[in-house]
N, C-alpha and C positions, 0 to 999 in steps of 0.2 A: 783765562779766556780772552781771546782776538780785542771783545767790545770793553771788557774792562782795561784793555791794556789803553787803550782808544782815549777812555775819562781820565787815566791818570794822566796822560799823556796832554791834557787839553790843557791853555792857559786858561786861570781859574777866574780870572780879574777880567777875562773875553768872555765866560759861560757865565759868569753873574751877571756883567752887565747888559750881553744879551737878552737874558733870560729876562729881566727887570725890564728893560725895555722895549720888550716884544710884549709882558705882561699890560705894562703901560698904555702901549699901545692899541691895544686890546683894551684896554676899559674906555675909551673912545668910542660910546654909544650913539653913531650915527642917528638912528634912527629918534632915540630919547634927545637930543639938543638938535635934531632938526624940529620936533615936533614942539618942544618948548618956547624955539623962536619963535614958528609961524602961529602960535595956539595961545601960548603959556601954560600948556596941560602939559600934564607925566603922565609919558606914552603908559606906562607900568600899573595906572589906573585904568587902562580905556582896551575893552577887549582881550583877546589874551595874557594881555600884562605884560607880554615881550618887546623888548625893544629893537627887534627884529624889522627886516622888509617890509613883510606880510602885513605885521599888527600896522605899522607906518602907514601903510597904502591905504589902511581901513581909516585911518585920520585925515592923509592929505592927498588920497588918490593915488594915481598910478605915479604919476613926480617925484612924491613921496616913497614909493615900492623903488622906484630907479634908484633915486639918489641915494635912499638905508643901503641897498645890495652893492651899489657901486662902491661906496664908504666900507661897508663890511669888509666887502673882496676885498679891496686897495687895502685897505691894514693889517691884513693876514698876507698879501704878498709882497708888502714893503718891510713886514717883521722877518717873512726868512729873507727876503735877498740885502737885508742890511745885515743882520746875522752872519750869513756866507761871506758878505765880503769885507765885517770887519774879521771874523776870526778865520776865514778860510776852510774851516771846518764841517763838513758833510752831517755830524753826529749834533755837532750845538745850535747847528740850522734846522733841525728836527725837532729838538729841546725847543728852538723859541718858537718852532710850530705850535708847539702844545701851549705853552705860555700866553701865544696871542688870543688864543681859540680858550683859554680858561679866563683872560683876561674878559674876553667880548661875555664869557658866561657869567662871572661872576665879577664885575667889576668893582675893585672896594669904595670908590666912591661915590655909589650906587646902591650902597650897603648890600652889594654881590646878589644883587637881582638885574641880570643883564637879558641878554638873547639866548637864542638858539644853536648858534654856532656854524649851521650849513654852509654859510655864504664866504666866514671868514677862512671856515677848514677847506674850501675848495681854493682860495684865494692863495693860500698857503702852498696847499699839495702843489697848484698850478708851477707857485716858483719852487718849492723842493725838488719834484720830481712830474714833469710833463708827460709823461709815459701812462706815470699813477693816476692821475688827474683826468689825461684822456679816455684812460680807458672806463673810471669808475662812471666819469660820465655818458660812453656811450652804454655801461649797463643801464644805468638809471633811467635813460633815454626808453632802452626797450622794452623795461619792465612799466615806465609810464605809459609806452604803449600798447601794450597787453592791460593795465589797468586800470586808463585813463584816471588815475591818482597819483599825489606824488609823495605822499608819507611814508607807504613800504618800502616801493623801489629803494629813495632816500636810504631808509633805514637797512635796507638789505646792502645796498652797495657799500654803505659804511661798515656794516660785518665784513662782508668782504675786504675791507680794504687788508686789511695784516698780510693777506694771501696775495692779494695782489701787488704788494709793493715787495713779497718775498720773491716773487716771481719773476718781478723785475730786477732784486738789486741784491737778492742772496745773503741779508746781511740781518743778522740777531736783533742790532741793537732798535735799527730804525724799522723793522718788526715788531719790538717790543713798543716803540713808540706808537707807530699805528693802531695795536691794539688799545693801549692808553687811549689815542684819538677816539675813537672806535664806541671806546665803554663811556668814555664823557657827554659825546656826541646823544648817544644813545639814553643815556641818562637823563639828557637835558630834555627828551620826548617822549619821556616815559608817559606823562598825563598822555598828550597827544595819543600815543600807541594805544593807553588803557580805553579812552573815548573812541578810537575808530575801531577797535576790537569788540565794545561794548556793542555800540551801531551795527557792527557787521550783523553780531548776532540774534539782534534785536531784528533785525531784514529779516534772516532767514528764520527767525522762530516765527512771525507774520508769515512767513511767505511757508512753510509749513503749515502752521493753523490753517491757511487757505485753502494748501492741497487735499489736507483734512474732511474738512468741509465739504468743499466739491466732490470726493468719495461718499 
């Protein structure tokens, strides 16, 4: 197959150390050693536990929500475009996409209690493939506004992505990578999903009883 011939063909001493240093990279928890300076609290104890944007903003205000998303982005898209241009390689720029985006999840010296990963994987997609990136987020855009929320959309565009980066770029492997992104993404907001699905329900089983009633 075309993608295997792709890996044999890769310098192996370029895809480790990418790979390593995109991971690296990624455990570079903006949000946890912003919040250490200004506080001396672990973001990790204080509300979601993520060391994400979001949780940040909830410690140090909206400063804090900039400076976590700006830091996330910027490390997902300095891990693929040092990637790309140390190995020249389309397939190992894909590789240290996922490396930066497991690194920001599970960072080992954090004991791999990190963030969410949205800010870094978009950070990434943005220098992999700008096509991908544009387009996942004009869906997200319009499914937030149809549901003035942003955790489905989110979540649904990241399903989407495999399809859409197949659409753009016809190729197996960095499909197969997508899906990876895809399932990890998705993994890291499984609570998230199981709480606003619980909620959902909880509305509409209230908002039945009501209709009930009023019958």
């Amino acid at each position: 197959m075309a993608w295997i011939e792709h890996l044999q063909s890769a310098n192996w001493f370029q895809a480790t150390g990418s790979v390593l240093g995109a991971y690296l990279l990624g455990c570079f928890a903006t949000g946890y050693y912003l919040v250490r300076a200004r506080t001396g609290k672990d973001i990790r104890e204080i509300g979601s536990g993520s060391t994400g944007a979001r949780n940040a903003g909830r410690v140090l205000g909206k400063p804090g929500f900039v400076l976590t998303m700006f830091g996330d982005f910027g490390k997902g898209a300095l891990a693929v475009w040092s990637a790309r241009e140390w190995t020249n390689n389309h397939h190992l720029a894909a590789l240290a996409m996922l490396a930066v985006v497991a690194g920001h999840l599970w960072p080992a010296q954090l004991h791999f209690r990190g963030g969410k990963g949205v800010a870094t994987s978009f950070g990434a997609l943005l220098m992999f493939d700008y096509r991908v990136a544009l387009t996942i987020l004009v869906l997200f855009l319009g499914g937030f506004a149809v549901t003035r929320k942003s955790l489905f959309p989110a979540m649904f565009v990241f399903a989407c992505l495999p399809l859409v980066d197949w659409w753009f770029n016809r190729d197996d492997l960095t499909a197969t990578f997508m899906t990876v992104l895809a399932a990890i993404i998705l993994f890291a907001h499984r609570r998230n999903l199981a709480e606003e699905i619980a909620a959902l329900l909880a509305r509409r089983g209230v908002a039945s009883k009501t209709e009930h009633t009023k019958l």
